[in-house]
N, C-alpha and C positions, 0 to 999 in steps of 0.2 A: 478258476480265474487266474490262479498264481501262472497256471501251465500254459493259459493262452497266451498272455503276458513274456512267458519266457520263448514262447514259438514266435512271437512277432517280434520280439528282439534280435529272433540271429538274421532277421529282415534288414534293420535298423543298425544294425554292428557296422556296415559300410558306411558307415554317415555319421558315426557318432562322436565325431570331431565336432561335426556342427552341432550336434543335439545337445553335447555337452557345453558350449558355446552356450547356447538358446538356454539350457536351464542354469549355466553362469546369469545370467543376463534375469531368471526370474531373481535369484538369487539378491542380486542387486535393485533389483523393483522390489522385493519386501523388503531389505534395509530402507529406502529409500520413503517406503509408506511410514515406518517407523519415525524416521528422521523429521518428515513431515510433521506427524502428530510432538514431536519437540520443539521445531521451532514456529507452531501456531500456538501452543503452552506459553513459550516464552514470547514472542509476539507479542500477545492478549496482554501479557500480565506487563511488559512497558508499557506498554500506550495507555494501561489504564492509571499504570504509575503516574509517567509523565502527564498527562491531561489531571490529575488532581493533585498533581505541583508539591506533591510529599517530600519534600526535603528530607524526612527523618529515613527515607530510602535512596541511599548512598549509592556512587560507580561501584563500587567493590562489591555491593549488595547483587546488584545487578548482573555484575559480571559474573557472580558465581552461577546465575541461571544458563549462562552459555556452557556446553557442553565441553567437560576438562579437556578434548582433541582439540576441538575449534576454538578455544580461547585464546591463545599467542594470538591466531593469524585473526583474531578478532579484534583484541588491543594493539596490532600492528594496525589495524584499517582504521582504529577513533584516532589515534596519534595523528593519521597524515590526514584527517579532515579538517575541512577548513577554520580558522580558527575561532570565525561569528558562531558554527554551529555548537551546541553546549553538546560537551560528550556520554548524557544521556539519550539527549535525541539524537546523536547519530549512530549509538547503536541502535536505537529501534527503525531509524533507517536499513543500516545495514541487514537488521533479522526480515523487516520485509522486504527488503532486494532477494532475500536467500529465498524466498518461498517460489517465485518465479523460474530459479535456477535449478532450485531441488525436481520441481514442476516437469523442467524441461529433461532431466536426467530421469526421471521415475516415467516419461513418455520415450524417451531412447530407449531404456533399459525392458520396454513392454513391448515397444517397437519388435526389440532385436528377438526377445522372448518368441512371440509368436512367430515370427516371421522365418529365423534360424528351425526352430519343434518344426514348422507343418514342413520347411525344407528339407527335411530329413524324412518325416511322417509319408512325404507324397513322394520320395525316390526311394522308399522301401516298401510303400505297399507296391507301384510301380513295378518294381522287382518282383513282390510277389505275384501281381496278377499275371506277368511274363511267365513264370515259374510254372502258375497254373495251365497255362496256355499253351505253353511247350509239354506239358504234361499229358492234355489231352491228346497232342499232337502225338505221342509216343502209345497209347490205350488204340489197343485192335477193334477190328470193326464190329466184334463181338458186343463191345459197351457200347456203341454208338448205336448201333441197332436196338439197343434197349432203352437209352439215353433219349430223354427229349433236347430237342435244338433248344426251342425256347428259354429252358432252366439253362442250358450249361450258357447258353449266352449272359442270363442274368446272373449268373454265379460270379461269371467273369468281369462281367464291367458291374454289376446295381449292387452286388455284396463287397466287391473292394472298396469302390467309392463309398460307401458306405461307412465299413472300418477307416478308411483314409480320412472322412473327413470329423469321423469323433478321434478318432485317436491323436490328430493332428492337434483337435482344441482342446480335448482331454488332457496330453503330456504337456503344453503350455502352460496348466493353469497347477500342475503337478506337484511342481517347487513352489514356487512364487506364494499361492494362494495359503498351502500351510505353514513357510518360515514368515507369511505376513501375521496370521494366526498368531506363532509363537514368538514374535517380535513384539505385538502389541501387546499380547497379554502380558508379558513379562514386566513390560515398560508398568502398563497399568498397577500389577502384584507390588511393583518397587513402589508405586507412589501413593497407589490408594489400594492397599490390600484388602480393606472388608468391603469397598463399594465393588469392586469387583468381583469379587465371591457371591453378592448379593445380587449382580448380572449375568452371572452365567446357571444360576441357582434352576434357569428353565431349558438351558440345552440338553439335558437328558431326556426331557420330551421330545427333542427334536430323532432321537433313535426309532420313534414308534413308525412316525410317515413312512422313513427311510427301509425300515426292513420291508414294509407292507409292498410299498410301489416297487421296492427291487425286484420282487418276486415279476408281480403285474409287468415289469418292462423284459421281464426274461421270452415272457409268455409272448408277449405282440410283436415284440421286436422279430423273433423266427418265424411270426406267423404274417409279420409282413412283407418278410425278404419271399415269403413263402408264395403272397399273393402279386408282389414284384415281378417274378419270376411265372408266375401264370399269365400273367400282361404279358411279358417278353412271348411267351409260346404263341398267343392269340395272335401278337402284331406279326408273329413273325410265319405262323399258317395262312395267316388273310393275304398276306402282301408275295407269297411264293403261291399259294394257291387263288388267288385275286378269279383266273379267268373260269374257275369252277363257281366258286362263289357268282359272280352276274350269271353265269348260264343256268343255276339254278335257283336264281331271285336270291341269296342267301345273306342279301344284306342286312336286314332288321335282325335278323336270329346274330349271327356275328355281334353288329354294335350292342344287341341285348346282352350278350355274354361278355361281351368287354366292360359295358356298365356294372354289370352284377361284381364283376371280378374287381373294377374300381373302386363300386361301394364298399367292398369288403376291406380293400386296401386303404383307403380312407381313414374308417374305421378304429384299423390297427393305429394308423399313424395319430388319431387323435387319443389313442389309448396310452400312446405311446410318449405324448405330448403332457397329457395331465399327468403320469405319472412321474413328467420328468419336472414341470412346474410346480406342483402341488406340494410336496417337500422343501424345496426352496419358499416359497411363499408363506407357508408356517412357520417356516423358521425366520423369517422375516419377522411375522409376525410377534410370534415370541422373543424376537430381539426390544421390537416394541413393549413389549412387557417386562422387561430386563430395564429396557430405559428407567419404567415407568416405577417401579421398586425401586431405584436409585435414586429418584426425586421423592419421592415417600418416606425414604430415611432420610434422607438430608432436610426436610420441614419436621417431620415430627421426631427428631434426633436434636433442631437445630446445631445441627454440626456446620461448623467453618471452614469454608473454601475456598481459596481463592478464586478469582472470574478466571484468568488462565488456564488453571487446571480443572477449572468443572466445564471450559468450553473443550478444551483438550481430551479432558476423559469422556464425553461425551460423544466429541468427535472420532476418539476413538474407538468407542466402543458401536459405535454406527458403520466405523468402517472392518469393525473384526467380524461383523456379521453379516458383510458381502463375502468377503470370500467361503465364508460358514455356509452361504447358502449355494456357492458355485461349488464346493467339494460335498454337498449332497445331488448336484445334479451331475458330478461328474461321477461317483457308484452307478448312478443310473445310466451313463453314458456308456460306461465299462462292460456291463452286462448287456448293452446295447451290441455294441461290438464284439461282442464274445458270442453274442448270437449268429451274427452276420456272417464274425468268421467262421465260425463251425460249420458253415457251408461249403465254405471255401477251402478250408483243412480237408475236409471230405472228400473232396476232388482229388486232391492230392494225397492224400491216402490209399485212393481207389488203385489197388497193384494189378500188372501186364499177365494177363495170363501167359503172355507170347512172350520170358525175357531175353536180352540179347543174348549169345554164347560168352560167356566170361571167356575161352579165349578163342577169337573166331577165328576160324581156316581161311584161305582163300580159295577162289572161286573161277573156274575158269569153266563157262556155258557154251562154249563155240564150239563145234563138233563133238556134242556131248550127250548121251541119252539121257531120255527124263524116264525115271520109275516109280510109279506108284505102287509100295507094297501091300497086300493086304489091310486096305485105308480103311478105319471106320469113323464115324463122324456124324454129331448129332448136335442138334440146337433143343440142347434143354434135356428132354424125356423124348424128344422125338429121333428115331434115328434116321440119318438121311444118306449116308452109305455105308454101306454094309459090307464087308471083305472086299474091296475092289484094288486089282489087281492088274496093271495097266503095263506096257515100256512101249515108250516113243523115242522112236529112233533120233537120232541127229539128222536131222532137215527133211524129216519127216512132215506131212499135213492131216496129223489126225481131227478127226470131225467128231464133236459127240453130237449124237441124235438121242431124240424120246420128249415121249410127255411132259408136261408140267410139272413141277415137283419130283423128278426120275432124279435130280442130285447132279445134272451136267455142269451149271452154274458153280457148284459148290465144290465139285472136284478138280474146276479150274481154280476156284479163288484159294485152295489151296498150295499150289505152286509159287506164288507169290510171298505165302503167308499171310495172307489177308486174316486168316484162321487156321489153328493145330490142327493135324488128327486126335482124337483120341486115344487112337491107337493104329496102327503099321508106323510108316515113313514114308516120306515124300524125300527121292535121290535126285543129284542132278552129277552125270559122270560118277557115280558110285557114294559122291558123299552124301550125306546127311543135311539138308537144306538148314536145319536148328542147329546146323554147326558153323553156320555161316553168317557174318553182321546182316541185317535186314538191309541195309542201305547199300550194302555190296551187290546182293540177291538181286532186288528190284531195278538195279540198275543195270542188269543183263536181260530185262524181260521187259518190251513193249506192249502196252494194251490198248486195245479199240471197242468198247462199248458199244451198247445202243443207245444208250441214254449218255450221250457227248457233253461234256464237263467242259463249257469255255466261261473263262475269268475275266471278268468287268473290267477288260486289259485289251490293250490295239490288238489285231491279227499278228504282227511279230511278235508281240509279247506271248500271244498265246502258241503261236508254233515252238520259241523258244523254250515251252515247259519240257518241252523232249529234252533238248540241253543248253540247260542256260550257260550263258556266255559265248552261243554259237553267234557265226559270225554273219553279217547281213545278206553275205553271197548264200554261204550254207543253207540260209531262214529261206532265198526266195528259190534257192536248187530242190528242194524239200518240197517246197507250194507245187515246181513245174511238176515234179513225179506224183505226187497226188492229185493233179489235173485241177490247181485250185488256184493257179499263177494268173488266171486269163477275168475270172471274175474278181480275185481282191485287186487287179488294178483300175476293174470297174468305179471300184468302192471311190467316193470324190478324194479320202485323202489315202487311199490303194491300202499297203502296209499299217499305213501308222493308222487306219480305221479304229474307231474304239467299236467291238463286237456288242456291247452292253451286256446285262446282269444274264448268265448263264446262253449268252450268244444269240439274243432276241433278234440282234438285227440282220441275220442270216434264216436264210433256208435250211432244214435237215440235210440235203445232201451238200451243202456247204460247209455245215457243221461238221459234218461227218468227214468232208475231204480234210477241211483244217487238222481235227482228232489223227485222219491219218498222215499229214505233212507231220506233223508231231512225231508219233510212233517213227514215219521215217529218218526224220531227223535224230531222232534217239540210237538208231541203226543197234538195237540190241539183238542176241542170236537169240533171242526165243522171243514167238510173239502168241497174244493170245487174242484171240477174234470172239467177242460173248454176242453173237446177233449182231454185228456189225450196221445189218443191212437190212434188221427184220421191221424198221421203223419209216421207210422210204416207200417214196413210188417205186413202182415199175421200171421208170425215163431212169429218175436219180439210183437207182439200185444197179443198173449195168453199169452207169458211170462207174458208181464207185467199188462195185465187184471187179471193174478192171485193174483200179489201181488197185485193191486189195492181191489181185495175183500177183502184179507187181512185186508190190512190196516181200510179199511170203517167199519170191526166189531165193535160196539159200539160206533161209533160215529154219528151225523147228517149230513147225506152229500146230496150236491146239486152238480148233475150229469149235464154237458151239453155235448150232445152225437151229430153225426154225423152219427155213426155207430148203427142203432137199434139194433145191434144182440147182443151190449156190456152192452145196461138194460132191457132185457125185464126179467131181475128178479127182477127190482126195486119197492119198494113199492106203488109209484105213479110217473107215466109218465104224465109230462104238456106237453101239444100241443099248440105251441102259433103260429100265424100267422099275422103280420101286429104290432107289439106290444099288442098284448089280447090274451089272454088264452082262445082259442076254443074250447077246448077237454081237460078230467081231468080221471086219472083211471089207471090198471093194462095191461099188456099188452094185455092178453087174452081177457078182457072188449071191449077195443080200436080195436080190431080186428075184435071181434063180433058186431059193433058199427058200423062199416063199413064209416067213418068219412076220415076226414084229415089224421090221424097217418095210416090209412087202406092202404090210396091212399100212402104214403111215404116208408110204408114198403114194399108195390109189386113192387115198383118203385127199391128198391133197392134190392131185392130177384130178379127179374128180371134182374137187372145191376149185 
C-alpha cells in the first residue's frame, strides 16, 4: 500500500500547491466541526438558562461559557446592543447568529476541500494515463502482437478513471475526517472524560469487519478491472469485426458473451459494494450502542448533566462516528485503487525490448546500401529466418518472392525496426541501424502495405501522415502523382472529405493511391512495398502498379510481391523458402534456372 501511494504521488507532486490548499481547507472543516459542537453546548445551556429566568446565573457566569478567543469580541458585540435588549439574551442571540456563520464557513472549507483534492487527483492521474499511453506508443510490435487491444484500451481509460475517481474522494476525506476524529474526542475527554471512555468502549469491534472485507475488496476489485477489460475486448472485436459477425449470424453467440462477461462484472461490483458498505454500517451501528451505554450510566448512575452538554456530547459523539465510518470505507477504497492501479504500473513497467542508442549516430539513407548480415530471427521457439544474408544496392528494386510463412514479411519489418534480430545486423551505408534514434531511421524509409491504415481524418489529413505540416500545394502534388487528384475532387467536399474509421468510404484502390500520395509525399530514399497490390482487382492493380513505378524511381526499394507478374522487371528477385534464400537473380535467369521461382511462376500462370 505505502509503495502505491508513494508511485501516485510523484503523479501528484505537480499540483501539490493545490492539494495542499484542498487539505489546508480539510483542516479547517474539522476545526470548524469542533467549534460547532461548542457553540450548540453553549447555545443549549442559555436558552435554557434564560427561559427559566434563573437569576442566581449571572453575565459573568455565562460569559465564561464563551470560549477564552472569542470572549473580547463577544463582550464588544453585548455593549453595542441595543439598550431594551437584556445582556443575557443578547448573547444567546449572538451564539445563535454564530451557528449560521460557522455553517457557512464549515460549507466553504468542504467546498474548497473536495473540490481543490479531485483538482489535483484528476490532473495527475490525467498525467499518468498520458504517461501510459505514450508508453505503449514506445513498446515494439513484438507486445502488441501478443497484447490484446481490448485490455490495453481498458487499462488506459477503465483503470485510471477508476483510481482517479477513489483517489480523488479518498485524499478529501484524508485530513478533515481524522483531525475531526481527534478534535472531538479531545473536546469530549476535556469535558466528560468517563462518558466517553464508555462510547468508544465498542470501536475495537469495529477492526473485525474492516480487516475481513479489506481482504474481499483486494480480490473483486482486480477481478473487476479484470472483467472491465474483457467487455472493452468484446466491444471492441464486435464493432471492427461487425461485417464477419452478420455474414455468419454471430449475433446471439456475441450478445451471449457479452451478457456472461456482464454478469460476472456485476457481480464483482456488488461484492465490491458490500464490502465497502458493510464496515461502515456496523460501525454505525455500534455508534448506536455507544449512544446507548451512555444513557444507561447516566439513569442508573443518576449523574448530573447539564442539557447543553448532554445535547452537545451527544451531538458529538453522533458526529465522530461519521467520519469513523467514512475512514473505514476509505481502507477499502485504497485497496480498491491499489488494485486498479496495479494494472496500470504494469503497463508501464513492461520494458522495450528495442531501446533507443544512448548515444545515437546520424543517419544518412540516400545513396546508401542496405545489408542484411547473417540475420536470424524467431517469434518465440519458432525460427523464422535463419542466416540470411542479403545487400541491396542503393536504388536498387529488390523483390522478395516465396511461400507463405518463407520470412519475406519479416525480413522486411526488420529494416525499419519494427523487430531486432536475434542475431547478425541489419546496416544501412555500413552503420549499425541500433545505432541509430528510431525516429531518425523511420523517417528515411516510406511504406505501402496491403492492408492501408487511413485515420477517421479528411483525405489531407491522411496524405499529410507522410509529413505533417506539409503544405496544401505539396498535399494535392502528392494526390496528382499517385493518380488520386481526379477522384478525391469527386468527393462533394474533394480534400477536406472525412475518409471514416480505417477508410470505409473509399474503394481499395483508392485506399491504396491515398497510402501511396503518403509515401510520396514522405519522398524517403528507401521504400518498402509488402503486397502493395495483392488485395485489388485486376482494373485497380494496373492503376496502381503504375504509380508504384513511379514513385520507386530513384529510390532503394524492397519489393515483397505475391503477384510475380508485378517484378519481373526488378533488378534482383530473392526466393526465400523456410527462412533462407534459395535462389537469387533476374527474372529471365530464374526462369532459365528452372528452381523454386520456375515452379511458383507456372504455378501461377497456370492459376
Amino acid at each position: 500500500m505505502i509503495s502505491f501511494l508513494r508511485r501516485l504521488w510523484t503523479y501528484v507532486t505537480p499540483y501539490k500547491a493545490r492539494l495542499i490548499m484542498g487539505l489546508v481547507s480539510g483542516i479547517l472543516l474539522a476545526a470548524t466541526n469542533a467549534m460547532l459542537y461548542l457553540i450548540v453546548k453553549m447555545g443549549v445551556d442559555l436558552i435554557f438558562a434564560t427561559q427559566q429566568g434563573n437569576e442566581s446565573v449571572d453575565m459573568s457566569f455565562k460569559l465564561d461559557k464563551v470560549p477564552a478567543v472569542l470572549r473580547p469580541l463577544v463582550e464588544k458585540l453585548i455593549h453595542h446592543l441595543p439598550s431594551k435588549i437584556a445582556a443575557s439574551e443578547g448573547l444567546v442571540i449572538i451564539v445563535i447568529l454564530s451557528i449560521p456563520a460557522i455553517m457557512f464557513f464549515r460549507s466553504l472549507f468542504n467546498y474548497l476541500n473536495v473540490y481543490l483534492v479531485n483538482w489535483a487527483s484528476t490532473r495527475a492521474i490525467a498525467d499518468l494515463r498520458t504517461d501510459v499511453f505514450a508508453h505503449l506508443q514506445s513498446l515494439p510490435l513484438s507486445f502488441f502482437s501478443q497484447a490484446n487491444t481490448g485490455d490495453l484500451i481498458s487499462r488506459v481509460t477503465n483503470d485510471t478513471q477508476a483510481v482517479r475517481s477513489i483517489v480523488g474522494s479518498s485524499l478529501a476525506t484524508l485530513i478533515s475526517d481524522p483531525l475531526t476524529i481527534i478534535f472531538l474526542a479531545a473536546l469530549l475527554l476535556v469535558q466528560q472524560p468517563v462518558l466517553t471512555l464508555i462510547s468508544v468502549i465498542v470501536l475495537p469491534v469495529c477492526i473485525i469487519p474492516i480487516s475481513i472485507y479489506a481482504r474481499k475488496v483486494r480480490q473483486s476489485a482486480r477481478a473487476m478491472q479484470t472483467h472491465a477489460a474483457e467487455l472493452s475486448k468484446l466491444m471492441h472485436e464486435s464493432f471492427t469485426g461487425n461485417r464477419i459477425i452478420k455474414a455468419y449470424n454471430l449475433e446471439n453467440k456475441v450478445l451471449a458473451d457479452f451478457r456472461a462477461v456482464t454478469r460476472k462484472f456485476v457481480s464483482q461490483v456488488m461484492r465490491v459494494v458490500r464490502a465497502n458498505e458493510i464496515p461502515g454500517n456496523v460501525t454505525e451501528f455500534l455508534g448506536g450502542v455507544g449512544v446507548t451505554l451512555i444513557l444507561l450510566f447516566i439513569v442508573i448512575n443518576k449523574r448530573e448533566i447539564s442539557i447543553g452538554t448532554f445535547f452537545a456530547f451527544l451531538f458529538a459523539v453522533f458526529s465522530i462516528y461519521k467520519p469513523i465510518k467514512n475512514l473505514t470505507r476509505l481502507h477499502n477504497q485504497l485497496h480498491q485503487a491499489q488494485a486498479a492501479s496495479q494494472r496500470v504500473f504494469e503497463l508501464l513497467d513492461t520494458g522495450s525490448s528495442m531501446p533507443e542508442p544512448a548515444s545515437p549516430k546520424a543517419l544518412t539513407a540516400a545513396n546508401a546500401d542496405i545489408c542484411f548480415e547473417n540475420i536470424g530471427f524467431s517469434y518465440g521457439e519458432k525460427p523464422v529466418l535463419r542466416g540470411i544474408t542479403l545487400t541491396v544496392k542503393a536504388g536498387q528494386l529488390v523483390a522478395l518472392v516465396g511461400s507463405s510463412g518463407s520470412g519475406k514479411t519479416t525480413l522486411a519489418n526488420l529494416l525499419p525496426r519494427f523487430y531486432d534480430p536475434q542475431n547478425g545486423a541489419v546496416r544501412i551505408g555500413g552503420m549499425d541501424i541500433r545505432e541509430v534514434a528510431m525516429k531518425e531511421l523511420r523517417g528515411q524509409i516510406a511504406i505501402v502495405t496491403q492492408e492501408t491504415i487511413l485515420f477517421h481524418d479528411t483525405i489531407r489529413g491522411n496524405i499529410a501522415v507522410g509529413r505533417p505540416g506539409a503544405e496544401n500545394g505539396e498535399i494535392e502534388a502528392a494526390a496528382r502523382r499517385a493518380n488520386a487528384h481526379q477522384f478525391i475532387l469527386e468527393k462533394p467536399k474533394g480534400y477536406d472529405a472525412v475518409v471514416g474509421e480505417k477508410g470505409v468510404a473509399l474503394s481499395g484502390g483508392q485506399r491504396q493511391r491515398i497510402s501511396i500520395a503518403r509515401a510520396i509525399l514522405k519522398n524517403a530514399p528507401i521504400l518498402i512495398l509488402d503486397e502493395a497490390t495483392n488485395a485489388l482487382d485486376a482494373e485497380s492493380e494496373r492503376a496502381v502498379q503504375e504509380q508504384l513505378e513511379k514513385l520507386m524511381v530513384g529510390r532503394t526499394t524492397i519489393c515483397i510481391a505475391h503477384r510475380l507478374s508485378t517484378i519481373q522487371k526488378a533488378d534482383v528477385i530473392v526466393v526465400m523458402s523456410e527462412g533462407r534464400i534459395v535462389e537469387m537473380g533476374k527474372h529471365a535467369e530464374l526462369i532459365q534456372r528452372g528452381g523454386v521461382y520456375q515452379r511458383l511462376y507456372e504455378l501461377q500462370f497456370q492459376t
